[in-house]
N, C-alpha and C positions, 0 to 999 in steps of 0.2 A: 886391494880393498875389497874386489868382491869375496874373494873366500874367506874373508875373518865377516863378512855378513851373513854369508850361507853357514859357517861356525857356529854364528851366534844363533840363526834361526833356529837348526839344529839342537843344539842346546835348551832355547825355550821351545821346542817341542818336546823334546825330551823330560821336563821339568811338568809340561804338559800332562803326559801320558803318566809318570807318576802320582800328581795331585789325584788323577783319576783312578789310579790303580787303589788308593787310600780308601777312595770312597767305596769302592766295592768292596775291597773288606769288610765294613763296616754294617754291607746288607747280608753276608755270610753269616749271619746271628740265624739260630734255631727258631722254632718258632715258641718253643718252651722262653728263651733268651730273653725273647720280642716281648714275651706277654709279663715276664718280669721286669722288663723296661717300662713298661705302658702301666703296669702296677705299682711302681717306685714313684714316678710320677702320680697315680692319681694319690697315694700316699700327701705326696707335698701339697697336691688340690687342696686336699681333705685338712693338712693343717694352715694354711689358708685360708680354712673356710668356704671355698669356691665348693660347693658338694656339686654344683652341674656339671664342670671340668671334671670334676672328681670319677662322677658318674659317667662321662666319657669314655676317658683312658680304662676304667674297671671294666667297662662293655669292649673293649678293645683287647683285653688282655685275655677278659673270655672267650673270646671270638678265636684267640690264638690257643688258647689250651682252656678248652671248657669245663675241663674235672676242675680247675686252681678256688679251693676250696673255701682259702683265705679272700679273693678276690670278690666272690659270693657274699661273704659274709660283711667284708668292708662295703662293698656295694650299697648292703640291704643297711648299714649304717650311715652313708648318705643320703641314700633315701629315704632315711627315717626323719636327720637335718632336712632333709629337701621337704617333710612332712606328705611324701609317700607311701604311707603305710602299708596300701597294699599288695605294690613294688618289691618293698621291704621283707614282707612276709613272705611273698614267694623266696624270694632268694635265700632269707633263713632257714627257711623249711626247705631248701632244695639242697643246703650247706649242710644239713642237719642230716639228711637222708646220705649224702657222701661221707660226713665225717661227722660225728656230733662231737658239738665244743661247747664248749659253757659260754661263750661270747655269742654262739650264736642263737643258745635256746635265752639268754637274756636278751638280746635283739629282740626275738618274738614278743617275750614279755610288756619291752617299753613299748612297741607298736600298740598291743592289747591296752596295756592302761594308758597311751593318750588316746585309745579309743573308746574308756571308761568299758572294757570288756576287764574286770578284775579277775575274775576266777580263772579265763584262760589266759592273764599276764600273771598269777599267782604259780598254774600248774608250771610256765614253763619257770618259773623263777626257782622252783623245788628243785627241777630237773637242770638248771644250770648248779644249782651248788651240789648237788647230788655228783658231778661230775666236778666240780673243785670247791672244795669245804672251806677254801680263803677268799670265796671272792664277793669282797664286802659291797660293792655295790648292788649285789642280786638281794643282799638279807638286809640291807637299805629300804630296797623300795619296794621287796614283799613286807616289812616292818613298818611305810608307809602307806599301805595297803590297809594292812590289821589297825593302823589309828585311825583312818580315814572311817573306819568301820567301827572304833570306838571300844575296840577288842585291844584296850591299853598295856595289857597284862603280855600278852602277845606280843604286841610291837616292842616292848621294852625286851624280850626274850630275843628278839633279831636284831633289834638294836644293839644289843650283849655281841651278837657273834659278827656284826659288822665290824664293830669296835675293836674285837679280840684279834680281827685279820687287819685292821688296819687302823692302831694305837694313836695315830693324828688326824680322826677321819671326823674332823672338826662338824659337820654337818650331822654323822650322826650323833655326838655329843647333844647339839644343842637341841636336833628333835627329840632325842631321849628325854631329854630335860622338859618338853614339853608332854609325853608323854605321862610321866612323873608327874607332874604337875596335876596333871587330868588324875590320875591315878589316887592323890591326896599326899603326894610324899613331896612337900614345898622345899624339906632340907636336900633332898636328893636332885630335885629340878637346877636350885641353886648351885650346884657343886655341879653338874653338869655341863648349865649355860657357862661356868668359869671356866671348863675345858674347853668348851668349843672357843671361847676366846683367845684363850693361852695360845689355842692350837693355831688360831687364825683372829691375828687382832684388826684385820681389818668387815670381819662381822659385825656390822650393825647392828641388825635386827639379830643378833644373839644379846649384843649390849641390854636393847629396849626389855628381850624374856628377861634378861639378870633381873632387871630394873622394876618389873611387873613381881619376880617373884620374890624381892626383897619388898616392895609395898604392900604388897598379902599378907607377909611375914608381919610387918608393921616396923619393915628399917624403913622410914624414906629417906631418910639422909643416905644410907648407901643407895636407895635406887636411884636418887637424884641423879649420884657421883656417875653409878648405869646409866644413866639417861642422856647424862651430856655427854659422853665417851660417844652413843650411837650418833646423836645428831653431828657431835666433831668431826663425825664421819660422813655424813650425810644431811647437810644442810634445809635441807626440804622435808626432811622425814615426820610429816603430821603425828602418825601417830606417837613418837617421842615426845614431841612436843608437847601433847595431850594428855600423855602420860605424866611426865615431867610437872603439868601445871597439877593434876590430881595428887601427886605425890606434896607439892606444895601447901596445895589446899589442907591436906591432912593434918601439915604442921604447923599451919596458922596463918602462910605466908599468902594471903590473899592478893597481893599488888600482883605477887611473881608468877601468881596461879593464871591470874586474868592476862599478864602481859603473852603467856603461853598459851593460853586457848586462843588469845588474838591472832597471834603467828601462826600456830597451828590452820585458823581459818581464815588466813590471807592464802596459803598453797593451798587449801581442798572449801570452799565457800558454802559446801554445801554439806559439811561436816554435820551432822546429829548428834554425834556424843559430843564434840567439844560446845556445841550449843545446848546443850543439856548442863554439861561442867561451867560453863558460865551462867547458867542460871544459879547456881547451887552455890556459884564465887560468890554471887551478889546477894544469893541470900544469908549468904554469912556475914554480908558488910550492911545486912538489914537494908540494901535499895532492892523491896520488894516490887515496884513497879518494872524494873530494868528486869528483874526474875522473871515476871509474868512474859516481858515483851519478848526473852532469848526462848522459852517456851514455847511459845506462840511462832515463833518464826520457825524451830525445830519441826514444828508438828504442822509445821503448813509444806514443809520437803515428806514429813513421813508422819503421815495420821496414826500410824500403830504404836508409835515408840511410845510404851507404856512409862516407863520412867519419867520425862517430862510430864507425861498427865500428876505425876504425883508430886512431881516443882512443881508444878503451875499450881495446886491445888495448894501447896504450905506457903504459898505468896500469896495467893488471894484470900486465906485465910488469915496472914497477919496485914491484908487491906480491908478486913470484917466483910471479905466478900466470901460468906459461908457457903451461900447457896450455890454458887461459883467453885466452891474447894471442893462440895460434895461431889458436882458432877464430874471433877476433872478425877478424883479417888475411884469413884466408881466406873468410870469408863478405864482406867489401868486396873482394875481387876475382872472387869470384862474381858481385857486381852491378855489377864493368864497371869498377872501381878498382886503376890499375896499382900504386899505392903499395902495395895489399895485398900484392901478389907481391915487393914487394922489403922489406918486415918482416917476412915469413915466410918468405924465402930464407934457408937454412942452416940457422936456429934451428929450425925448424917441420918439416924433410923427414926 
């Protein structure tokens, strides 16, 4: 009996010393090995979402092979998640100086513009596509740059080459479309917002642009059809709603108009257009007192909004409150409303 136990000890030492031989192989990894170990992981951080873990393992893999250039550059894209900017920028421009890549002079860029620095997230956004002429997100958001600046003509010309690199880049469809819009070309806007849908039908607020620039157009029956597709999508979405009742208003449906400014200002209460748009329901259903009072409450959140000066004014006008209509005409062309000047023309001098 004792030597089949001293057998057996034997044995589990033996089993022993193998487990252990395992594991030191496994520290025989290079240090190059190590730091693509430690980089594949912060990889999975990063799609997770974890950008601090992220940020981790990328300083860890540095630490093991500091040239790793990709590491650098992933880094400075957690840090940008992490809303590190100035983190961020060193590590781009330190990835930039060892290898320059288009991902990493775009890095630069998005730092620059959430830092409202345009011109230096424009230069590098040149120099990332300069170095690859397909990469739609660089001529994206130099294209959102040029609108921001109101340089429409431009943004539609980057919006063209985002598009042309990446044919389902539903986003820039539907800023193009608002582009266009701004630009004067309503048919072009439209055919737009319907790609950015096609491309991505769960886009709401592309639905609502359809919906805005079919009502311009003068369909409201198809912005309606727009209109409910967004909020189907988005149940809260005020401005739809808003939208939705104006397009109502247009074609006479005043119940449907009002039921939707009310919704609309049960989610945002302190809404101005859609209390402005209910004064306008009601002035159409002639309860000019209800007109005066959604005006009144409008302009007690925001004393500028010139438009309600000029409800308030055609509702106290049809209460033979003249003196009342002039001043409310004349205070919305004091703040820059031509319409003021021509309902208090004749009546008012």
């Amino acid at each position: 009996m004792k030597k089949v136990f001293i057998t057996l000890l034997v044995l589990a030492s033996n089993i022993l010393l193998n487990a252990q031989d395992t594991v030191k192989v496994k520290t025989n990894l290079t240090p190059e090995q190590q730091a693509e170990t430690a980089y594949n992981m912060a990889l999975e951080m990063m799609g997770k979402k974890q950008y601090s873990a992220a940020i981790d393992n990328f300083t860890q893999a540095l630490s093991l092979n500091p040239g790793f250039v990709l590491a650098l550059v992933n880094r400075g894209f957690a840090e940008y998640e992490s809303k590190k900017n100035t983190d961020a920028i060193h590590d781009f421009s330190q990835a930039n100086v060892l290898k320059p890549s288009a991902d990493g002079y775009f890095g630069e860029a998005e730092c620059f513009y959430t830092m409202n620095k345009r011109d230096s997230a424009t230069q590098y956004l040149t120099k990332a596509v300069a170095l690859d002429n397909k990469y739609a997100k660089a001529f994206y958001l130099r294209a959102q740059i040029k609108f921001e600046a109101k340089d429409y003509k431009e943004a539609i010309d980057d919006y063209d080459k985002a598009i042309a690199a990446k044919p389902d880049y539903a986003y820039a469809y539907n800023d193009r479309g608002s582009a266009k819009k701004q630009n004067g070309d309503a048919t072009g806007a439209i055919a737009d917002y319907e790609k950015a849908v096609q491309n991505d039908n769960k886009m709401f607020f592309a639905y609502n642009n359809l919906g805005s620039a079919k009502r311009d157009k003068g369909d409201n029956t198809g912005a309606i059809e727009a209109y409910n597709k967004a909020i189907a999508l988005k149940a809260d979405y005020y401005l739809a709603l808003n939208n939705r009742g104006s397009a109502k208003l247009n074609k006479g449906e005043i119940a449907g108009a009002i039921n939707d400014f009310e919704a609309a200002l049960e989610i945002k209460k302190d809404y101005v257009l859609a209390m402005n748009n209910m004064a306008s329901a009601y002035i159409k259903k002639k309860d000019f007192k209800s007109a005066v009072d959604w005006c009144t409450k409008a302009l007690f959140i925001d004393e500028n909004a010139a438009a309600c000066y000029i409800n308030r004014g055609i509702a106290k006008q049809m209460l033979k409150d003249e003196e009342g209509a002039c001043a409310d005409w004349k205070q919305a062309t004091t703040l820059g409303m031509a319409l003021g000047k021509s309902y208090s023309g004749g009546l008012c001098d």
